[in-house]
Backbone bond lengths (Angstrom), bond angles and torsions (degrees), N, CA, C in turn:
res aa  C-N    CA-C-N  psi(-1)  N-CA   C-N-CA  omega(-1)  CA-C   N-CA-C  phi
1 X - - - 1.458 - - 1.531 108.65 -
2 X 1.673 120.95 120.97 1.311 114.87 164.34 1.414 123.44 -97.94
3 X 0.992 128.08 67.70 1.424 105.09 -166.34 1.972 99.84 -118.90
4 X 1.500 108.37 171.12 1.461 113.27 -157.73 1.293 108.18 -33.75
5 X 1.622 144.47 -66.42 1.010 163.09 -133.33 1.439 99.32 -77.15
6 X 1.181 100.70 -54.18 1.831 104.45 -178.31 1.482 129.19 -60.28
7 X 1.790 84.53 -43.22 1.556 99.12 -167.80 1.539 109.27 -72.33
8 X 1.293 114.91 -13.70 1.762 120.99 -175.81 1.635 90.17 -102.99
9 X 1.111 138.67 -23.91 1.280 99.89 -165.65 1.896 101.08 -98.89
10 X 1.795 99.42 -10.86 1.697 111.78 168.20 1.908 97.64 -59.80
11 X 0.975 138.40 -74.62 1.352 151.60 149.00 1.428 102.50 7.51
12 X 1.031 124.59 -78.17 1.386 138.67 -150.69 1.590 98.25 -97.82
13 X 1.211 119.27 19.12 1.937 118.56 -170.16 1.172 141.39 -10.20
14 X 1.650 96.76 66.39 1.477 117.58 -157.29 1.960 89.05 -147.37
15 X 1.607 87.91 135.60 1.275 89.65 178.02 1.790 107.62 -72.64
16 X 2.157 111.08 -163.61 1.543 87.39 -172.20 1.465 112.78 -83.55
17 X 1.422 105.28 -31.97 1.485 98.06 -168.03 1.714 117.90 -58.39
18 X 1.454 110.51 -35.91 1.425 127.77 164.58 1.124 116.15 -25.75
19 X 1.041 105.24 -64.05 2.131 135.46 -156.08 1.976 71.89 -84.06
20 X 1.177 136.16 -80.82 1.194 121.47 -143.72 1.842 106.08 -81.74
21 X 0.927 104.08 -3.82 1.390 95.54 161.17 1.721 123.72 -91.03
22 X 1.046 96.73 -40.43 2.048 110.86 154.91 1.805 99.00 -46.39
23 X 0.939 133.30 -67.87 1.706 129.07 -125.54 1.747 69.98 -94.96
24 X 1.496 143.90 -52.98 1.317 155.31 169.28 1.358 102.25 -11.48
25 X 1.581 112.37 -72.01 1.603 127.81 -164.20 1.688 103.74 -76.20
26 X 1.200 117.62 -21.85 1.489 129.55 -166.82 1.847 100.67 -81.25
27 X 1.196 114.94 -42.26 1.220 129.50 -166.40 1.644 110.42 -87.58
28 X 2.073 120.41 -26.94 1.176 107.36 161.44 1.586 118.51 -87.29
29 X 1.438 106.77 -6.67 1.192 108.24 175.10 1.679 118.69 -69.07
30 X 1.336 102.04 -35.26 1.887 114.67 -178.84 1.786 93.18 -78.00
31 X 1.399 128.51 -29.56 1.801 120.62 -165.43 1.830 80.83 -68.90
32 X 1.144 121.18 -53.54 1.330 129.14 -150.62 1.754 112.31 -63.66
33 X 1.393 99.01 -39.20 1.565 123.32 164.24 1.427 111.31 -55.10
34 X 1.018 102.04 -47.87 2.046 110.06 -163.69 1.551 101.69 -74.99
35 X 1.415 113.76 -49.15 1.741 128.33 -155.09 1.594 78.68 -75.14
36 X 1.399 132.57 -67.60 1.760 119.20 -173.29 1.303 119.55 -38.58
37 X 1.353 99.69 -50.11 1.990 98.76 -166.33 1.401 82.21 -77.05
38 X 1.172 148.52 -20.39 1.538 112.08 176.05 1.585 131.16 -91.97
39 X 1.466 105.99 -5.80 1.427 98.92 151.04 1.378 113.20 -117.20
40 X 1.382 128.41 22.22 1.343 134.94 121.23 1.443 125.73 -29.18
41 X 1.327 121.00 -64.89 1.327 125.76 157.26 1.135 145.49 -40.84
42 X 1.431 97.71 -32.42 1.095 117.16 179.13 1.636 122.18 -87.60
43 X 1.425 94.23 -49.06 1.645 100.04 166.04 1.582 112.46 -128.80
44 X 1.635 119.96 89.80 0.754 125.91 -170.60 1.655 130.27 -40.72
45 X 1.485 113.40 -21.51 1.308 123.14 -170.32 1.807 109.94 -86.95
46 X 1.198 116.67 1.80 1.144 118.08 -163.09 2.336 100.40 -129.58
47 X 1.132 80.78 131.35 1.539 87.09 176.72 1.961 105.28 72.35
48 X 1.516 118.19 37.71 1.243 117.79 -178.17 1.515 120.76 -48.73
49 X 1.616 119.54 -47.60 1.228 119.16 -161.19 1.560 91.94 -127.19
50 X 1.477 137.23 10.32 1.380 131.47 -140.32 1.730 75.99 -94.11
51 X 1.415 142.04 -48.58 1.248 138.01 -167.00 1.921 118.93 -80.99
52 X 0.815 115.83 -2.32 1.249 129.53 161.33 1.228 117.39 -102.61
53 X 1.381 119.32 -53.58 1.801 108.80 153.63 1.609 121.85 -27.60
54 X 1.520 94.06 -55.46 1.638 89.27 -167.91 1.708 103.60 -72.96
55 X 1.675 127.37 -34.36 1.185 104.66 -173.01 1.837 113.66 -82.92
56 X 1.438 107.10 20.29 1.716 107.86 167.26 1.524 108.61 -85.22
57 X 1.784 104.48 -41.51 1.744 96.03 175.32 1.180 92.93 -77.60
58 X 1.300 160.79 -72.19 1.627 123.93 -149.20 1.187 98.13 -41.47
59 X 1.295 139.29 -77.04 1.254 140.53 -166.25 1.404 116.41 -17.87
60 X 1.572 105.09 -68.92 1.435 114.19 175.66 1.985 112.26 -55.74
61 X 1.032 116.21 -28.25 1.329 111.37 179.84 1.711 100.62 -76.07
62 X 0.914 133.91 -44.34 1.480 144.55 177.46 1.701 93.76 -42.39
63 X 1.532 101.99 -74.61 1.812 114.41 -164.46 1.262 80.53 -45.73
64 X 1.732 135.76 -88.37 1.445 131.60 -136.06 1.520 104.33 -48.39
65 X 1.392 112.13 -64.09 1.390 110.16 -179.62 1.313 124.39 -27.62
C-alpha cells in the first residue's frame, strides 16, 4: 500500500508514533519560539535570549536526527 501516511513515514524511517512524537516536540518547540519573539517585540526586556535558545534546540534536534 502507498498511500500519503506510509509513504512519508517509509521516507522518514521512523515508525508513527516516533515520527509523531518527534514532529509533536518540534512543533511546541516553534509555538514557544513564535509566542516569545512576539512579546519580545513588544517588550523588549522580557524573553531576551528565550527565542533563540529555543531555535538552537530545534536546530540541534534537526542535526541529531
Amino acid at each position: 500500500m502507498n498511500n500519503i501516511l506510509t509513504r512519508h513515514l517509509r521516507e522518514a524511517n521512523e515508525p508513527y508514533f516516533k515520527h509523531m512524537g518527534f514532529a509533536m516536540r518540534f512543533g511546541i518547540w516553534g509555538v514557544i519560539s513564535g509566542v516569545t519573539a512576539i512579546i519580545h517585540s513588544v517588550f523588549p526586556f522580557l524573553f531576551v535570549t528565550t527565542s533563540s535558545g529555543a531555535f538552537r534546540r530545534m536546530t540541534a534536534m534537526l542535526v541529531k536526527r
